[in-house]
N, C-alpha and C positions, 0 to 999 in steps of 0.2 A: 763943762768939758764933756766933749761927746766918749763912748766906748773906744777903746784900742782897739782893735779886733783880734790883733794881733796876738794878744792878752787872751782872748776867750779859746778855750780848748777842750777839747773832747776828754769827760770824767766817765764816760761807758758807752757801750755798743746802742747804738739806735735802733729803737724797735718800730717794723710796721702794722699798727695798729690797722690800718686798713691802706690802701692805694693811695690814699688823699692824704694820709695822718700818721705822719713820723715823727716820735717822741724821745728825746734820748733826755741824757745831762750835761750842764757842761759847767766847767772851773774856770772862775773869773778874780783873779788878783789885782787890787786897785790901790792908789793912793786916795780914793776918790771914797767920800763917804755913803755911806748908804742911803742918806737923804739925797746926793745926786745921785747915786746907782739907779735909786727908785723912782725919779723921774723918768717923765714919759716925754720919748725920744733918747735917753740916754743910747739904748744898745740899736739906733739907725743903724749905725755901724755897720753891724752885724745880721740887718737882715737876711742876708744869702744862705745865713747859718741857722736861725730857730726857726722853729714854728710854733705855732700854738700846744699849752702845755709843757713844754720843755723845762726842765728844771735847769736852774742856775745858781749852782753854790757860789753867794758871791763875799770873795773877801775882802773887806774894807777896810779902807783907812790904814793903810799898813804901813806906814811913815807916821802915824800920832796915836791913837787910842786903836790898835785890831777891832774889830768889829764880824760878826758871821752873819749873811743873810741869804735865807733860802728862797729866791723866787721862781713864780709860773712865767711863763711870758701868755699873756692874756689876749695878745692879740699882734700880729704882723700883718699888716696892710700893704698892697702894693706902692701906694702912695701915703702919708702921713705916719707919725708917731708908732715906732712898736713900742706898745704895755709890758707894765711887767706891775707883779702885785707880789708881795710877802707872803707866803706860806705859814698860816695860821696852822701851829701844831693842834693845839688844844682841841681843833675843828674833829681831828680824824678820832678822839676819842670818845 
């Protein structure tokens, strides 16, 4: 099942990193598990709304087991699939 969109919301102000590159967060509440969150095309939906970079606290599964995951969106194309990959904590340390 693809994203709600309607579901996805603004978690903080968007910053412009340059003209081309606006990066904010945003809050995504699902019954939908993280293994579909984390598919690609899940957040179609929504492309009007990411861009690359953008973080997405996504919270899952919240009708069975809660679940928290933090993704980048990896990539939003004009045409095919927007990415989204897991935010590897362990990386930034």
């Amino acid at each position: 099942m693809p994203a709600n969109k309607y579901n996805l919301t603004s978690a903080s102000k968007s910053v412009a990193i340059t003209n081309t590159r606006i990066v904010g967060m945003k809050y995504y509440p699902t019954d939908d598990t993280v293994a579909e969150v984390t598919a690609a095309g899940y957040f179609n939906p929504c492309r009007a709304d990411l861009s690359v970079n953008t973080l997405i606290v996504a919270d899952c599964d919240l009708d069975g087991t809660p679940a928290l995951a933090m993704l980048r969106v990896t990539a939003v194309p004009a045409t095919g699939n927007v990415t989204t990959a897991i935010v590897d904590w362990t990386a930034s340390t």
